[in-house]
Every structure is written in C-alpha cells, then in structure tokens.
C-alpha positions as CSV (number, residue, x, y, z in Angstrom):
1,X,152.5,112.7,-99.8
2,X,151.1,110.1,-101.9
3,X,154.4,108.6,-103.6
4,X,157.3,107.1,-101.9
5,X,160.2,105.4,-102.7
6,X,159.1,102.1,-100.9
7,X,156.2,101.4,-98.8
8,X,158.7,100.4,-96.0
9,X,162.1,100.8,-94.6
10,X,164.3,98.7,-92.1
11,X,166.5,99.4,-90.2
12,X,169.6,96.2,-89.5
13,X,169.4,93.4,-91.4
14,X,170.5,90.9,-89.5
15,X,168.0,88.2,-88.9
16,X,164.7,90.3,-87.2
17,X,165.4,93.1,-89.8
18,X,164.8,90.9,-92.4
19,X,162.2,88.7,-90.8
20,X,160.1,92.1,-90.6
21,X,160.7,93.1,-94.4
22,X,159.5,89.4,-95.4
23,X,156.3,90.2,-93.2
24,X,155.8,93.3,-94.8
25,X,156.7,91.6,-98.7
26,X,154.3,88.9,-98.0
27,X,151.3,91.8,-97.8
28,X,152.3,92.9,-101.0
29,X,154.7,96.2,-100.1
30,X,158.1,97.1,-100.9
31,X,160.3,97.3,-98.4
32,X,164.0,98.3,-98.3
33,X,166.4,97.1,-95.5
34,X,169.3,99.1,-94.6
35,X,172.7,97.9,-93.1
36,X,175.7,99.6,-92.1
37,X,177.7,96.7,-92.2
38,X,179.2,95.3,-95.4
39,X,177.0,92.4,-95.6
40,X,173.9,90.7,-94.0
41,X,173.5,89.6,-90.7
42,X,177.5,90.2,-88.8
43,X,176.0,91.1,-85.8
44,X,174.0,89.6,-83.2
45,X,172.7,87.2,-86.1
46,X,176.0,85.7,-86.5
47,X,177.1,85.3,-83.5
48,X,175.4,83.0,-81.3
49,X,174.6,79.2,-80.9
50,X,172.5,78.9,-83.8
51,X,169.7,77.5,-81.0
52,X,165.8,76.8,-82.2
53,X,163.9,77.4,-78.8
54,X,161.3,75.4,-77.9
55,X,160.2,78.4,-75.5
56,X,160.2,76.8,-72.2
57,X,161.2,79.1,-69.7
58,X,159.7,82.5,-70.4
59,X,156.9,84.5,-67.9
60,X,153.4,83.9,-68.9
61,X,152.1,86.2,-71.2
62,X,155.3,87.6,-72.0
63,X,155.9,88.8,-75.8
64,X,159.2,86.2,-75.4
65,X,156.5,83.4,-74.3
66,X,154.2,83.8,-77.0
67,X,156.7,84.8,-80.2
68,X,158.9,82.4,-79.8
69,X,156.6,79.7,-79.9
70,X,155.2,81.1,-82.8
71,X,158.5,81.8,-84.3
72,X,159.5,78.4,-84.2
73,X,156.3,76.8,-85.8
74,X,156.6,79.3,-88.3
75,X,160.9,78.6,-88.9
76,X,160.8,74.9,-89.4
77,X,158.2,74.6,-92.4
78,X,160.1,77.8,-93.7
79,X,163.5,76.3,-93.6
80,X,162.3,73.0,-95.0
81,X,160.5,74.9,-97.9
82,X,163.8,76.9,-98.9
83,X,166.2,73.7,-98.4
84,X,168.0,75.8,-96.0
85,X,169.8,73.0,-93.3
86,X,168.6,72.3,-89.4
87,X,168.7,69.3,-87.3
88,X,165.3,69.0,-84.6
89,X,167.7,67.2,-82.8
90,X,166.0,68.4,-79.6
91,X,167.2,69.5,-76.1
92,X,167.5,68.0,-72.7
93,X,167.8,70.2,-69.4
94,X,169.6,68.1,-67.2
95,X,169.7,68.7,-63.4
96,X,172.4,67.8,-60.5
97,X,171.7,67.4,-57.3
98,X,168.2,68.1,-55.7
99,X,168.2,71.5,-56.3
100,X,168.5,71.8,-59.8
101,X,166.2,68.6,-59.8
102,X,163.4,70.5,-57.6
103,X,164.1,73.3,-60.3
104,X,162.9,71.1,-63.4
105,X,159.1,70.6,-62.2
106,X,158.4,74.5,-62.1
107,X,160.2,75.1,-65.7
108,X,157.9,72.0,-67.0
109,X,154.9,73.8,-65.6
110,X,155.7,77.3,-67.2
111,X,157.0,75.3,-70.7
112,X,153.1,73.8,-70.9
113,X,151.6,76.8,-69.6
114,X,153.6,78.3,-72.7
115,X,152.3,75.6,-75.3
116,X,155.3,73.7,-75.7
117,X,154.7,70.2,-77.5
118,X,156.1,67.4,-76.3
119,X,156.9,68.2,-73.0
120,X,158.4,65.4,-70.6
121,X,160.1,64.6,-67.3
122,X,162.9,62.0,-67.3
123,X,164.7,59.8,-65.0
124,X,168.1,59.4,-64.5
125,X,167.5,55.9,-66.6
126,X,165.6,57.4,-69.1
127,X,167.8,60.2,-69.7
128,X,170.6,58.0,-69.8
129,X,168.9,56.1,-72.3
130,X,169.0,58.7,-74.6
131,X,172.5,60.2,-74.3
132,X,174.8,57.5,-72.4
133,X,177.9,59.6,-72.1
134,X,175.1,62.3,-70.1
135,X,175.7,62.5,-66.2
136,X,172.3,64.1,-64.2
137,X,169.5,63.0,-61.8
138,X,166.9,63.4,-64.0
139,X,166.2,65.7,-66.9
140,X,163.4,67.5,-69.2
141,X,163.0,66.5,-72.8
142,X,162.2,69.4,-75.3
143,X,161.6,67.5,-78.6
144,X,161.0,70.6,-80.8
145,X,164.1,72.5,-80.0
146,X,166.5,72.1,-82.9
147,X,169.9,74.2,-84.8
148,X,170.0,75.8,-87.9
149,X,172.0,77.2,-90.8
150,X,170.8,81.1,-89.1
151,X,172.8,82.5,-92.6
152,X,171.2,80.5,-94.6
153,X,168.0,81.7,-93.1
154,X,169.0,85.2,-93.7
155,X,169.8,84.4,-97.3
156,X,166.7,82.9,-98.0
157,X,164.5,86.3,-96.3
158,X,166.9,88.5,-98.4
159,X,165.5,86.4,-101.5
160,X,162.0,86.7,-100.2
161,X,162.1,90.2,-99.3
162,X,164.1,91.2,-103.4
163,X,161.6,88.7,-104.9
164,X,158.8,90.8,-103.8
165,X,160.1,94.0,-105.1
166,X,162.3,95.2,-102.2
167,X,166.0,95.8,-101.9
168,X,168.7,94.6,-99.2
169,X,170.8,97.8,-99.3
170,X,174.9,97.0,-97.3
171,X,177.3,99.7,-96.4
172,X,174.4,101.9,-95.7
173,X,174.2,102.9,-92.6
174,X,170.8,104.9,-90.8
175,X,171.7,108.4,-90.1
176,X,167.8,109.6,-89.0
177,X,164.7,110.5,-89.9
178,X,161.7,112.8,-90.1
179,X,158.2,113.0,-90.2
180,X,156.4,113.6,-93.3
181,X,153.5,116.4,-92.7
182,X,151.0,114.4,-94.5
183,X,152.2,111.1,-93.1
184,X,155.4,108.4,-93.7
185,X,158.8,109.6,-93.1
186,X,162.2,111.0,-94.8
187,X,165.0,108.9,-94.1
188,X,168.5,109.8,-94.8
189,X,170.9,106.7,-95.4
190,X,174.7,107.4,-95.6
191,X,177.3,105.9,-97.1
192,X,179.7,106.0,-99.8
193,X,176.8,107.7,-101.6
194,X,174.8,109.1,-99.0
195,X,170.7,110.0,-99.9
196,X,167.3,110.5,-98.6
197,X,164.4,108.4,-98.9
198,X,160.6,108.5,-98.6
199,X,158.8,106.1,-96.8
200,X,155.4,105.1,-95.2
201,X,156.4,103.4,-92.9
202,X,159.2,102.8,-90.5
203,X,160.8,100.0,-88.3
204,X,164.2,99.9,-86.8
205,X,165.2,96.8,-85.8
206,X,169.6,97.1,-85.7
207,X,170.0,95.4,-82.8
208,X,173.1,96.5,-80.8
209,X,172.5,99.9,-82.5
210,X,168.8,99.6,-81.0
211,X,168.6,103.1,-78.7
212,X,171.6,105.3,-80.7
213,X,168.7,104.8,-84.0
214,X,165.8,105.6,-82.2
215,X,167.8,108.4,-80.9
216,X,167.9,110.0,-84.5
217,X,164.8,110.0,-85.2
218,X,162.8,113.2,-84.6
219,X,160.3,113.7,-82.1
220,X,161.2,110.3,-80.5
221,X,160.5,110.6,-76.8
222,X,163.9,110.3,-75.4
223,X,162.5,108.8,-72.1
224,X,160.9,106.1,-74.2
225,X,164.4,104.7,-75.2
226,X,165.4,101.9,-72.9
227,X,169.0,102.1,-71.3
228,X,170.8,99.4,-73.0
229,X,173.7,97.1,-71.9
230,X,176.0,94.2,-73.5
231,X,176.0,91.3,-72.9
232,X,179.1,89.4,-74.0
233,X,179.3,85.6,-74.5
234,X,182.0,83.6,-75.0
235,X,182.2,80.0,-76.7
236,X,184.8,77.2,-76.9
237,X,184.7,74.3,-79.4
238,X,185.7,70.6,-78.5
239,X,188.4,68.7,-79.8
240,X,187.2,65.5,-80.1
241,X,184.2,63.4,-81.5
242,X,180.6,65.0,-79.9
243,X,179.8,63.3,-77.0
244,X,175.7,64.1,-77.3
245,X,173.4,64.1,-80.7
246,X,170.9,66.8,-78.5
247,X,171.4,70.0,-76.8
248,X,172.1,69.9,-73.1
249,X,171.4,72.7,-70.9
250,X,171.4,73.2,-67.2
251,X,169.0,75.0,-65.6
252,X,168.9,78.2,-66.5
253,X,170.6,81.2,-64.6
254,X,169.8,84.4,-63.8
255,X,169.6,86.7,-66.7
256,X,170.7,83.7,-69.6
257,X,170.1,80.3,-70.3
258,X,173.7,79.1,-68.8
259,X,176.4,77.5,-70.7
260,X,175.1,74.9,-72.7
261,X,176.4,72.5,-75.5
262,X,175.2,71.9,-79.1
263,X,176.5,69.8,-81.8
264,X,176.6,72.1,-84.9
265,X,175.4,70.7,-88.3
266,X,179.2,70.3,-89.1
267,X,179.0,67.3,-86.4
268,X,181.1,69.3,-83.9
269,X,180.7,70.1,-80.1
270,X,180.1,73.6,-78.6
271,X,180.0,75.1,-75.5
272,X,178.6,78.6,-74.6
273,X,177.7,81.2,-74.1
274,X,178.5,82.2,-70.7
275,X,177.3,85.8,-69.3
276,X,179.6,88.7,-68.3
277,X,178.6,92.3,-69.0
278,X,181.0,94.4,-70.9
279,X,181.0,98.2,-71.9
280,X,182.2,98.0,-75.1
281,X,181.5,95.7,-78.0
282,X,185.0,92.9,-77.5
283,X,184.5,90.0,-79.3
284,X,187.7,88.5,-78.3
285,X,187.7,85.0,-76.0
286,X,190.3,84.9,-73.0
287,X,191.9,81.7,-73.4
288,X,191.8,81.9,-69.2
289,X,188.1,81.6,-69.4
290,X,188.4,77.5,-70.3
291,X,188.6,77.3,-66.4
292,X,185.4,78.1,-65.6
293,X,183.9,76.2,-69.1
294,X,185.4,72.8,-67.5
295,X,183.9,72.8,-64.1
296,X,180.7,73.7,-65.9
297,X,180.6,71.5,-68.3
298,X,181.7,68.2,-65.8
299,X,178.4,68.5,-64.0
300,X,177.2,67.3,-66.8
301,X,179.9,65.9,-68.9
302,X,182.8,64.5,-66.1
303,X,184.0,62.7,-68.9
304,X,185.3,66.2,-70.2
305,X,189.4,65.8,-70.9
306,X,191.7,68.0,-69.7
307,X,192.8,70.4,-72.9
308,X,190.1,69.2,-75.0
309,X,188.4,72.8,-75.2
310,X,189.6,75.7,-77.7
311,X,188.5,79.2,-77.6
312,X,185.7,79.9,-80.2
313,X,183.7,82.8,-81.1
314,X,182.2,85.5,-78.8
315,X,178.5,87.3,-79.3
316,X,177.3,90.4,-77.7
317,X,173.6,90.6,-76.6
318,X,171.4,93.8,-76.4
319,X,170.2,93.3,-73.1
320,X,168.1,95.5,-71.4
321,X,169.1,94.9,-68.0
322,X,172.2,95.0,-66.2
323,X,174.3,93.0,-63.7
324,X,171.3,91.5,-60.9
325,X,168.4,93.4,-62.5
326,X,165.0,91.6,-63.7
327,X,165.2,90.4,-67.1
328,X,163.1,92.3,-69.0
329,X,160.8,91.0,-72.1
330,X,161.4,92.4,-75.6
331,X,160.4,95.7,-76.4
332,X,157.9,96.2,-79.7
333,X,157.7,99.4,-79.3
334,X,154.7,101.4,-81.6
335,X,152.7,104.3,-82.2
336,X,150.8,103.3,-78.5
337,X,154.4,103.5,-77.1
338,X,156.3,106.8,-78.3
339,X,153.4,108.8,-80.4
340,X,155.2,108.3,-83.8
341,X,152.8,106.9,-86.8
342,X,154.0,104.5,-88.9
343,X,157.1,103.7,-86.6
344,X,157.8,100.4,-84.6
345,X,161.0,100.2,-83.0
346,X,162.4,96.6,-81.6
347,X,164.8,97.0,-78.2
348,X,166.4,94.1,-76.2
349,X,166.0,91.6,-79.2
350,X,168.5,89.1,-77.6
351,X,167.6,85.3,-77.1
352,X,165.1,84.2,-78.2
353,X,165.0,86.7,-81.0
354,X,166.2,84.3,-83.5
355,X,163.8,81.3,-83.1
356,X,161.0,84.5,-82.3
357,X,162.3,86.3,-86.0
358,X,159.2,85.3,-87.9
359,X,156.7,85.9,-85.2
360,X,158.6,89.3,-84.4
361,X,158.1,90.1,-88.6
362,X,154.4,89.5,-87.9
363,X,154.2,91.0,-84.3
364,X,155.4,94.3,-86.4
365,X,153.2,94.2,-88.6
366,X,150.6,94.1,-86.6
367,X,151.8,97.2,-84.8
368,X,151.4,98.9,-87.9
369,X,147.7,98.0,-88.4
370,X,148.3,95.4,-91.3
371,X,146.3,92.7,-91.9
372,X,147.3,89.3,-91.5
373,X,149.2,87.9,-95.0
C-alpha cells in the first residue's frame, strides 16, 4: 500500500507517547497520537514526583541505565529551549546508621559505572553544609538531578509533534489493529466518531493500558505480553515552609526508590511515593497512611511536626513485577521481539520513564530502522 494516512501512529500520549511521535516528527514523518483520555498526559505522566533522574542506581547495561542518562541530557537543553520551568536543584541520598552508610559506596560505584556527572561522597559535615535542617551520617551528591513542569513538557512535544505535520487526537481511544498485506497496519480508533486508519508504522506506548493494547493487535504473540501489575503510590504535602532546596532520598528499596521529598517549583514540600501493590487502579490516599510517612521521614528529617503532613495525590505505576520479584528493566519490544514489522511496543515504562522519555522516542526509533534525526 503506498498511501497512508500518516506515516506513524501512537498509542497514549502521555509523556513517552509523545516523546516517540517528536522522534518520529524530527525525521520528517507524520505521526498521529491517540488518547483515550480527554486530554494529554492524566495518567502515569501526571501523577508522580515530577523527578529528573540522574540514573544512579540502575544494572549495568540495562535499557533503564543507559536511557535515562540519555534522556536527561537530552530534557534539560529541551526544556530550556521551549521556556518550559525546572529547577537542577540536585539530589542527596542520605544514609542512617552503618548500614545504609555501607549501602552508599556500591550505589556510587554503579552511578559512575552508569556515566553520571558529578558524582560525590559526603560527610556528615559536608552534607550538613549543604542542607542544615538534614539529619544522616553521610550522603551522595547527584548534581544533575533536577524537577520539572512534566505538563509543560508534554505541551511543548504536542507542539513539536503538530508543528511537523502530526495530530494529538483526545477521546480516542485504540481499539486494535491489523496488518497490511503489503506492509503498515489498519488501525481502528473509537470514539464519539469512531474510524480506521492507515499507517506504516506502529508504537503503542499507553502505559497502564500497556498488555490490554498489545493484546488487540493481531498476530501479537500472546506469550510475548508481559504480566503486568500496579503499583500504587501515595504522597502527602507539608504544611509549612520547605525544610531542604534539594531532593532527599534514602537508599533505595526493593522494587522503588523509597519515599523521598522534593520541593516543587511552587516552593512547597513533598513526600512520596511509597510502594504497595493494588489490583485495581485507586488513586485515593488513606489519611491512616501519614503514620508510616512520619517515621520515614524523621530518619532524615526528626524535625518533622506532629500534623504537619496532608494527604496529596496518588500515582499508579505499570510495573512488571510483583510483591518480592526482581525488578525488571523496560521492555522495547520490536520486530526481533514479537515478529510484527513496523511495530514497537513499550511495557513497564514506570520510573525512570520520564527523565528516559526522549531517549525512549529515539530508542524507538531505532527499533524501527530510522536513522538518527
């Protein structure tokens, strides 16, 4: 077939959705993003700490390692170009007791194995230095780490991706799709006015919706689909003046990067997310769940008041592992993976998929056999 609607379709625009159309624009094809939702980026996107990674903790070699690394020295010129707000405030992962201090030398072994700039170790005095109110026995410094206006971001990719000649369709959701006999696919889009599209190529990327759209699409090998599983995070914002300017972290724990604090480009304190695996997508935040926030926080913060902590927001994260499993790496999933030409499908795009978007964008369009932009 020799005509087609666009050159490219996307599935989920949240903020990897659109990250891959802008990869595809930028090589000079059309792409069209589809989302069910009724606007940009209310999923995963939307709901998290707003967090620029530095990349410091993931396995050697891992696709998480390498994108995200990427991603990040790709987002910070691209936010500065499109006046779209962040703070490199930076990070500090602060350790307790010898333990977590014996934990800090292997995570600043894997975070320059990994390429991260700027890399330190600190002492009590040095970190103390730096954010008085802090409580720890030492701590790493990860001056590249940074928050972001994430819908800002997406704005500016939505641009990007409709300056180029694409479309951001909403209230569209994915309903399947077929391979063409002479190559590219038909793609049926439903709605308030449902339709079919042609296409050459084809990436889902929706995120929590990651296995139900690979399931619609024929021929996909149903034993390549991952088993998928939520992981829900809560937050709760401080009442109160921010007692850090940089992000504080503990070490990490098994399966997330703990509950950590940020101060949000509005100037105020967050805590979050913590981990607890749900089976359905709740966003509420149990008011009970402060309990656990306070002794967490006062290992670092014992200055903490009593009732100073609100509930927040809650995010759920496509995880592709449950309760004591490994953590897996992201799955990028093409033609080698399933059989499919002209298909890449993203699974377990949770942290750091954000900071990785841009990398991700180009990661895909790799898959696809394009040539760098």
């Amino acid at each position: 077939m020799a005509d087609f609607d666009f050159d490219a379709l996307v599935v989920g625009a949240g903020a990897v959705g659109l990250a891959c159309g802008y990869a595809l624009s930028r090589r000079g094809l059309t792409a069209v993003v589809l989302e069910a939702d009724q606007a940009i980026g209310q999923g995963v996107s939307s709901r998290n700490s707003e967090v620029i990674h530095g990349g410091l903790y993931y396995p050697t070699g891992s696709l998480k390692a390498r994108l995200c690394v990427q991603g990040r020295r790709m987002l910070y010129p691209f936010l500065e170009a499109r006046n779209v707000a962040f703070d490199r405030c930076g990070k500090l992962v602060v350790a307790n007791g010898p333990e977590e201090v014996a934990r800090l030398e292997p995570i600043l072994a894997q975070a320059r194995t990994n390429d991260v700039e700027g890399m330190e170790l600190l002492t009590k005095a040095q970190a103390l230095a730096l954010e008085p109110n802090l409580s720890c026995d030492a701590a790493l410094i990860s001056p590249q780490s940074g928050v972001f206006d994430s819908h800002g971001y997406m704005l500016a990719l939505q641009g990007e991706i409709e300056a180029a000649g694409g479309a951001v369709v909403v209230s569209t959701p994915f309903e399947g799709a077929e391979p063409l006999a002479g190559g590219g696919w038909k793609v049926r889009a439903g709605g308030a006015e449902p339709t079919t599209l042609t296409v050459r190529l084809l990436i889902t990327a929706p995120g929590l919706s990651a296995q139900a759209a690979a399931g619609e699409i024929e021929g996909y090998p149903q034993a390549e689909i991952p088993t998928g599983h939520y992981g829900k995070g809560r937050y709760f914002r401080l009442q109160g003046k921010a007692p850090f300017a940089r992000l504080i972290y503990p070490p990490p724990i098994p399966g997330a990067l703990g509950t950590h604090y940020r101060r949000d480009l509005g100037g105020q304190a967050v805590f979050g997310p913590d981990l607890i695996f749900v089976d359905e997508l709740d966003y509420s935040v149990e008011p009970d769940a402060a309990a656990g926030f306070y002794a967490y926080v006062r290992k670092f913060w014992p200055a903490l008041p009593d009732d100073a902590l609100t509930p927040d927001y809650a995010g759920i994260r496509p995880k592709l592992h449950g309760p004591g499993e490994p953590h897996p790496d992201f799955r990028v999933d093409g033609p080698e993976a399933h059989g499919l030409e002209g298909l890449v499908a993203l699974f377990g795009i949770e942290s750091p998929g954000l900071t990785s978007s841009l990398a991700i964008g180009e990661e895909v369009a790799g898959r696809l056999g394009l040539a760098d932009a």
